[in-house]
C-alpha angles and dihedrals in degrees: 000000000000078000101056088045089055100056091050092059087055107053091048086059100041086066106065094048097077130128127300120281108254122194102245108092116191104159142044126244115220086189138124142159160192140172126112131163126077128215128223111277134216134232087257097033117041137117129206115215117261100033093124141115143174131252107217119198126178105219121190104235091218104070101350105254124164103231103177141043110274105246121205114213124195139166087218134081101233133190097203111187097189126030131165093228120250096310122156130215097249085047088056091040083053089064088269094166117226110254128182128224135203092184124116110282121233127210141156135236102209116210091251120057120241112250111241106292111170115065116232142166083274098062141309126275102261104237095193091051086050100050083041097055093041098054102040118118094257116032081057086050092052094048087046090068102034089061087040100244131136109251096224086052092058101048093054095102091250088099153045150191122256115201128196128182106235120192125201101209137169107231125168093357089300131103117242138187118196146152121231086257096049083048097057099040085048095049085057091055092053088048082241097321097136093045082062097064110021109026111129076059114037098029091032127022099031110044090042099047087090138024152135129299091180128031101261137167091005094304125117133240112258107249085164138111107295094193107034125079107270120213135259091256092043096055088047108049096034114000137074089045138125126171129198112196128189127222105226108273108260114252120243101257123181137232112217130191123196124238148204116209137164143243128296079353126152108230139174111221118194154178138197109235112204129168130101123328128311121195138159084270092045105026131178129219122199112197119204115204110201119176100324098324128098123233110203119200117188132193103026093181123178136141120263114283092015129096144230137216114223121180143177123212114214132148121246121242118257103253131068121266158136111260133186110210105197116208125197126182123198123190145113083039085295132091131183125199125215129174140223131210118221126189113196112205125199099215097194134081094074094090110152117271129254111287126221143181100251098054111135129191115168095162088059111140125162124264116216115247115263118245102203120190106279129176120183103173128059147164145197146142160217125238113214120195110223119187112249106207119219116175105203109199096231112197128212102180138342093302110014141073148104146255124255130184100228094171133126146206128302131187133218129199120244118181137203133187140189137205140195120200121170147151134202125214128189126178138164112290105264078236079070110101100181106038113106115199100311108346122085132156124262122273086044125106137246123211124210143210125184122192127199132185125186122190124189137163095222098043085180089070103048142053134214126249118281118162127065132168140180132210121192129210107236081071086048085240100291134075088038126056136153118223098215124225127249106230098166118032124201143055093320093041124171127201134189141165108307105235108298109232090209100053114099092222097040088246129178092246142127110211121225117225126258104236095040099130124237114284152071105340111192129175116201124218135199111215109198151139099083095140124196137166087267103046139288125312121221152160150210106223130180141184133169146206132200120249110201108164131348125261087258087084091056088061113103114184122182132157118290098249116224 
């Protein structure tokens, strides 16, 4: 009987002695408590605060079953002479018999030490400190390996923790470890044996160092005296329990934008991916369909509660057209699917009529340029896991264990950027023999070259730019427009007026018209297409000539000599 007494003391300490509370809280602890007050002990029956520990049980939610091992962790070194093996409390309600063992008993002292668990004259177990503690990131982590699941298994929201105070107590001269529910069935066997000795620890401050707020796993919420010895029946059946539940993961979704592109254009089409984490042990994949043709993007990495661009880089066909671009994510066991709506535009065919000689326009007033939205600087980033290695000493016994690495992933920030810089010069056509620098007469032409330069620190990622267009005022900037062509690609491009039909000499030009009125003439160009993972980079850009006169003063008409 002074045996018996001894192991119930033991599991109620064992309990208050777990890991540190960390910040990072990713369950939620269905878990009170009470007790308080100690008795005086004997030579043979007696208990020190703080020997105490936790049993730790991973339960699937579905049917209850116990599918690992049950683990105790304590802050203490103890030399337990009885134990009742690693058995768990639904074990036990699903007729376990009790069964004790003179073995050696193993344990485990985590990295982070247990908040006080089991209440005593010196002061009560913190319940906030202990569901604090139990659901935080890494202590999961770390159970997580101790029980040998994968942590992102376990927090699925298939499965749950079971926790259990365990006190290490002297009864009867011999060492015990033993959980509330071990006390009380072992106190039956001993017909109250062990109530008689220990019971301000075993029928008080253990079993009710934890229990339920909520019903849970088929047990019931404690409505009970949480300051009075329970009974045998009671602890069984509803004290000496704490239970860490887990919400589903939440599945990767993604966040989709529409776009207008153009023609034979190369483009960079994305997404932002949210939900959860991904990591090398837990990746998700976004899949872009594009006109019949599948787009595969693997290692979407980012942090928990954090997001990550992806992106696919295609070129568009060369007719206009309305396109669906279908997007799937996988990931977590889950996926989730979003579309995006694409119009395709086919910029050419408005090239400027023919001018003649005779073109009059007397209502003429001048149209303000357009200033388009333009942006001409971006950022993003990619986010990259890197392992953070944590050895953790795991002890077997008094004097043997391992190492194991119980760390996790970690992210780190890494950060791109894009620029457009570009000018626009327009000047008399060289055909023109009276124009001097930039000023010409009305009915000539101008000629025209754009440059534009992108700079970026992640070239994979970004084109370069590839559309430019250029209204004129005489159409008010609108109606007319030339699609320039692009006479130099890349990240350093150059555009000009495509070949004008109606030039003699099949010259680059754009003819002013006759009647424009002496002044300031500026055609206005919209320099786009610079694609990047966030968005397309563009930009309004302007030039003038002078008219002064009109090409009728350069005629010069005299009689045909014989």
């Amino acid at each position: 009987m002074k045996r018996i007494i001894s192991i119930v003391i033991a599991f109620i300490l064992m309990i208050s002695v777990f890991l540190p509370m960390n910040a990072y809280a990713i369950g939620d602890g269905n878990v009170d408590g009470g007790g308080g007050g100690m008795g005086d002990g004997t030579n043979t029956d007696f208990w020190n605060t703080g020997d105490e520990g936790v049993r730790v049980t991973v339960i699937r939610a579905s049917d209850h079953a116990v599918v690992t091992t049950p683990i105790d962790l304590t802050n203490k070194h103890p030399v337990i002479a009885v134990n009742f093996n690693k058995v768990c409390k639904i074990s036990y309600s699903q007729g376990y018999a009790l069964s004790p063992d003179t073995h050696s008993y193993d344990y485990v002292n985590p990295s982070q030490a247990l908040p006080k668990i089991i209440s005593t004259s010196g002061g009560n177990g913190n319940i906030a400190a202990i569901k604090s503690y139990f659901t935080d990131e890494q202590v999961i982590r770390s159970i997580a390996n101790l029980t040998g699941m994968n942590f992102n298994v376990l927090i699925n929201g298939q499965y749950k923790l079971l926790l259990e105070p365990i006190a290490y107590m002297t009864f009867g001269g011999v060492k015990y470890a033993m959980t509330a529910t071990e006390a009380a069935l072992f106190d039956q066997q001993l017909g109250g044996g062990l109530r008689s000795k220990m019971v301000s620890l075993s029928h008080k401050n253990l079993p009710l160092a934890m229990f339920l707020e909520t019903p849970d796993l088929g047990y019931p919420a404690w409505g009970g005296s949480t300051t009075k010895a329970a009974s045998d029946t009671d602890i069984i059946s509803s004290l000496g329990l704490g239970i860490v539940r887990f919400s589903e993961a939440e599945p990767p979704t993604v966040s989709t934008t529409n776009y207008e592109y153009r023609v034979n254009t190369e483009v960079i089409t994305s997404v932002t991916v949210r939900g959860g984490q991904s990591d090398p042990d837990n990746p998700v994949t976004v899949r872009f369909t594009i006109g019949g043709h599948t787009y595969t993007v693997g290692g979407v990495y980012y942090p928990d509660g954090d997001s990550q661009l992806a992106w696919v880089r295609w070129t568009t066909p060369s007719t206009p057209q309305a396109m669906t671009i279908r997007v799937s994510v996988s990931g977590r066991g889950s996926a989730s699917e979003g579309t995006i709506t694409v119009k395709i535009a086919d910029l050419s065919g408005h090239d400027p009529p023919d001018p003649v000689a005779d073109d009059r326009n007397d209502s003429y007033s001048a149209s303000p340029v357009p200033n388009n939205t333009q942006k001409t600087s971006v950022s993003w980033g990619v986010w990259r896991p890197y392992w953070h290695a944590n050895w953790v000493w795991i002890s077997t016994g008094e004097d043997s264990g391992y190492w194991e690495d119980a760390g996790w992933w970690d992210f780190n920030w890494t950060s791109y950027s894009a620029s457009l810089t570009a000018s626009m010069s327009i000047t008399p056509d060289a055909k023109d023999p009276t124009a001097s620098e930039k000023t010409l007469k009305s009915g000539y032409g101008i000629n025209q070259t754009t440059t534009a330069k992108v700079s970026t620190s992640q070239s994979s990622a970004v084109t370069g730019a590839q559309t430019a267009v250029t209204h004129f005022p005489e159409f008010g900037y609108q109606s007319f427009w030339r699609l320039l062509e692009q006479t130099r690609s890349g990240y350093n491009a150059e555009f000009g007026f495509a070949s004008n039909k109606y030039s003699t000499y099949k010259r680059r030009t754009h003819f002013t018209p006759i009647w424009m009125p002496d002044g300031n003439y500026t055609p206005y160009t919209y320099l786009e297409d610079c694609w990047t993972p966030a968005g397309m980079l563009s930009m309004n850009l302007t030039d003038s000539v002078t008219v002064r006169g009109s090409l009728w003063s350069d005629w010069h008409i005299a009689p045909v000599k014989p």
